[in-house]
Backbone as CSV, one residue per row, in Angstrom:
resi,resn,N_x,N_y,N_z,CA_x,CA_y,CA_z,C_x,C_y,C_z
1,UNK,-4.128,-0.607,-22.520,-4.876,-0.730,-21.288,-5.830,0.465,-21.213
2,UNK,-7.075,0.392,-21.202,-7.991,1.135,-20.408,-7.860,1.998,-19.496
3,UNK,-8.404,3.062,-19.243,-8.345,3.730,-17.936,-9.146,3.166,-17.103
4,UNK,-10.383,2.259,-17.248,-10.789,1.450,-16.526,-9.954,0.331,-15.537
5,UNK,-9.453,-0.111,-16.615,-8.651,-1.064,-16.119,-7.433,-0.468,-15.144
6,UNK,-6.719,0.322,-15.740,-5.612,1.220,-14.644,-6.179,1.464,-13.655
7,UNK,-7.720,2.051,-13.245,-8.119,2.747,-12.372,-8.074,1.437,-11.362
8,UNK,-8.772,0.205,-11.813,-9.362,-0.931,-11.222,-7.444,-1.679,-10.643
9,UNK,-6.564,-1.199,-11.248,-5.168,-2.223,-11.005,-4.910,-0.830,-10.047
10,UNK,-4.857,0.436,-10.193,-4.184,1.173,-9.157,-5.331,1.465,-8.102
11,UNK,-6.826,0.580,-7.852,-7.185,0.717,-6.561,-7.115,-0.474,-6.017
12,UNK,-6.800,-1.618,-6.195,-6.074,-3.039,-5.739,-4.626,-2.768,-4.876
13,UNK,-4.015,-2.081,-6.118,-2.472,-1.892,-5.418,-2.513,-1.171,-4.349
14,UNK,-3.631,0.264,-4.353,-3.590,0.928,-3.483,-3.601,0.115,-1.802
15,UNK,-4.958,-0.534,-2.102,-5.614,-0.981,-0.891,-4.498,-2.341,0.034
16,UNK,-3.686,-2.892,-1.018,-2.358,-3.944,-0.679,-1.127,-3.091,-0.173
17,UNK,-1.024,-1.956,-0.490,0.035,-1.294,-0.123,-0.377,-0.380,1.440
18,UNK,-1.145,0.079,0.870,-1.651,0.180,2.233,-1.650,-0.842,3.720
19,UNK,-2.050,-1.925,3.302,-2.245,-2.753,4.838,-0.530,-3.238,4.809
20,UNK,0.361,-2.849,4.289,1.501,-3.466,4.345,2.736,-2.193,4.765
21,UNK,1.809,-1.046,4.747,2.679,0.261,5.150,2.226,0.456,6.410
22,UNK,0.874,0.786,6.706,0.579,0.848,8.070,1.388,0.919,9.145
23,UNK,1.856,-0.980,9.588,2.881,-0.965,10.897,3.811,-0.421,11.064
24,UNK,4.684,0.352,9.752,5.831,1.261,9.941,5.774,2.302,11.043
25,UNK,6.545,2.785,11.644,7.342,3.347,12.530,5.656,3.844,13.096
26,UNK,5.052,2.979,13.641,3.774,2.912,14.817,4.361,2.936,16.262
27,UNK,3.887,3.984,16.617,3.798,3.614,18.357,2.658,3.405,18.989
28,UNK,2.540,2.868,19.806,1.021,2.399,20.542,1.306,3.458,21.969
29,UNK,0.165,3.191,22.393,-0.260,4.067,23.508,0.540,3.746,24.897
30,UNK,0.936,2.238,24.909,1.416,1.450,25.734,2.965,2.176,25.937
31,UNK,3.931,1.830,24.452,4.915,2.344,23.889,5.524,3.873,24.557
32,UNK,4.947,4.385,24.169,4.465,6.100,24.637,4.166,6.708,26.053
33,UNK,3.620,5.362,26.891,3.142,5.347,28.407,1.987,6.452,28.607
34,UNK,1.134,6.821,27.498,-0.042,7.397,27.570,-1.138,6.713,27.019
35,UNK,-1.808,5.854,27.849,-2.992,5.046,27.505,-3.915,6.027,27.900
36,UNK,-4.595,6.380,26.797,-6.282,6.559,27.006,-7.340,5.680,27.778
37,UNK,-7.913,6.282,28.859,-9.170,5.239,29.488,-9.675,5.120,28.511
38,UNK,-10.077,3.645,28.678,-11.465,2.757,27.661,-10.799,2.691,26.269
39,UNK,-9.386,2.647,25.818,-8.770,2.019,24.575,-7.847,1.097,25.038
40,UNK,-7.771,0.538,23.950,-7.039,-0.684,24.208,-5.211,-0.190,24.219
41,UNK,-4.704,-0.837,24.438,-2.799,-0.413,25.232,-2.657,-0.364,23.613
42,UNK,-2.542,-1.358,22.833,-2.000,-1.384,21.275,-2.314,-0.603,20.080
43,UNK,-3.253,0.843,20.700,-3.635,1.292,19.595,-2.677,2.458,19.464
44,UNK,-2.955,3.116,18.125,-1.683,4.017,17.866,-1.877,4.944,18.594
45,UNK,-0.612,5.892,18.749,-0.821,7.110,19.837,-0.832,8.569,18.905
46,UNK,-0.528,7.801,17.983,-0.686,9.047,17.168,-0.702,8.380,15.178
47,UNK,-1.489,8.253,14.545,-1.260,7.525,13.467,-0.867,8.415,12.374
48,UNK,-1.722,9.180,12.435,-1.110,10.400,10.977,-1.772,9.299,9.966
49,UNK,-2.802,9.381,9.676,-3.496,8.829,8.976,-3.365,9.671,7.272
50,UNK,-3.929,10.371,7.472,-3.875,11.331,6.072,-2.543,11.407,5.473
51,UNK,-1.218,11.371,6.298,0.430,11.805,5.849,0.408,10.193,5.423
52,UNK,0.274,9.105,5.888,0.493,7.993,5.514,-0.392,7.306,3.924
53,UNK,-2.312,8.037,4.527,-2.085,7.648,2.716,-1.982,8.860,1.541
54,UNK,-1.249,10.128,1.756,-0.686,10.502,0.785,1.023,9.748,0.198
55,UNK,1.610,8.730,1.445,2.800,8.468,1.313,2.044,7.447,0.246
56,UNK,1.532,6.195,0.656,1.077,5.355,0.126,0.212,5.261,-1.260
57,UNK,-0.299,7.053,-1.634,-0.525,6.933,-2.811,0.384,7.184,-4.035
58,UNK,1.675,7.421,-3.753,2.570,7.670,-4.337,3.165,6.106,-4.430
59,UNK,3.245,5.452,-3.336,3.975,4.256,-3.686,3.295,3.286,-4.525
60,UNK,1.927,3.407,-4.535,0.737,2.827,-5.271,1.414,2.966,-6.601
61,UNK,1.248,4.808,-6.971,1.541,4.987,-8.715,3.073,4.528,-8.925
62,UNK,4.146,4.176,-7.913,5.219,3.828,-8.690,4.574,2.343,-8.981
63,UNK,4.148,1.672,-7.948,4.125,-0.161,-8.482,3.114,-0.514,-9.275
64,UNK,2.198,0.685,-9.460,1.113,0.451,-10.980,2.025,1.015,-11.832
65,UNK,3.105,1.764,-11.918,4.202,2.052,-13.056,5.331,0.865,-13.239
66,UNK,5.360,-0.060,-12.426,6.126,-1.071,-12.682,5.636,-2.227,-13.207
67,UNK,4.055,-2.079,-12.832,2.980,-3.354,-13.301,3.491,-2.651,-14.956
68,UNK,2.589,-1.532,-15.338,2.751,-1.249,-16.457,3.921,-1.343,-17.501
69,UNK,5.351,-0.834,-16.929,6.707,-1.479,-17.304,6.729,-2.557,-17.827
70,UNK,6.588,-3.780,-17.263,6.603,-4.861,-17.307,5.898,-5.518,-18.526
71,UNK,4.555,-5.373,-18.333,3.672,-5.768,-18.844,3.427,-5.516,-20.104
72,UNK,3.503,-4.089,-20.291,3.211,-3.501,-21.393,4.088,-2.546,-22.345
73,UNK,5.503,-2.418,-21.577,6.413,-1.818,-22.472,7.482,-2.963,-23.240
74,UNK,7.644,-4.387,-21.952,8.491,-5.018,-22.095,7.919,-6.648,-22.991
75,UNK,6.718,-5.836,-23.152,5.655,-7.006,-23.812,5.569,-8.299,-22.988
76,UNK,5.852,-8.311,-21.445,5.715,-9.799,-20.760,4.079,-9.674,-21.247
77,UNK,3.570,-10.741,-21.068,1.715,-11.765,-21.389,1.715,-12.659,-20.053
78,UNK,0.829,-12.678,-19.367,0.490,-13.515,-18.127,1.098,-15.065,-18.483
79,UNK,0.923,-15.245,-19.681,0.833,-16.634,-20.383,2.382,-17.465,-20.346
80,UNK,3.609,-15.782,-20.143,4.966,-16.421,-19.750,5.551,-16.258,-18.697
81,UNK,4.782,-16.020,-17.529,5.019,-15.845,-15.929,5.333,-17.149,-15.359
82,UNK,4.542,-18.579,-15.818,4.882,-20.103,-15.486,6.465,-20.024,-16.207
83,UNK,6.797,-19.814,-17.225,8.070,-19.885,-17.535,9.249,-19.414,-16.957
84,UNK,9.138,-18.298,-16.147,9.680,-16.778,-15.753,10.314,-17.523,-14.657
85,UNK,9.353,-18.587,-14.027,9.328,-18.776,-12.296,10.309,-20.110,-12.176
C-alpha cells in the first residue's frame, strides 16, 4: 500500500469516526440549565472540541491498523468478502 493510499483510507476513517464519536457524553445547554440567548437549547455547553479530535485521531490509527491487519497481513482481497458474509 502507498502512503497515498493510507493517507486517503486514514482520512475517510478519520472523518466516519468522527461523526460517530461526537454524541458521546454531550451535554446541551438545556441539560446544564444554562442556555445562551439567541442559541438553540440542544447545542453543546461545553464540547471540547480539540480533546475529542485528538481522542478520535487515535481511534482513526487503531481502525486504519485493523483495515491494514486484515487486508494486508492476513492476505484477505476484497474479492473474498462475498464469501466471508
Amino acid at each position: 500500500m502507498s502512503i497515498g493510499t493510507a493517507l486517503a483510507i486514514y482520512f475517510v476513517v478519520w472523518w466516519v469516526t468522527l461523526f460517530v464519536t461526537l454524541p458521546f457524553r454531550m451535554k446541551s445547554q438545556l441539560e446544564l440549565g444554562s442556555v445562551t440567548e439567541g442559541s438553540d437549547p440542544a447545542a453543546p455547553a461545553n464540547p471540547q472540541l480539540l480533546k475529542r479530535m485528538l481522542w478520535n485521531s487515535v481511534l482513526a490509527a487503531f481502525v486504519c491498523f485493523l483495515f491494514w491487519l486484515v487486508f494486508y497481513y492476513f492476505g484477505v482481497r476484497v474479492e473474498d468478502l462475498p464469501r466471508a458474509i
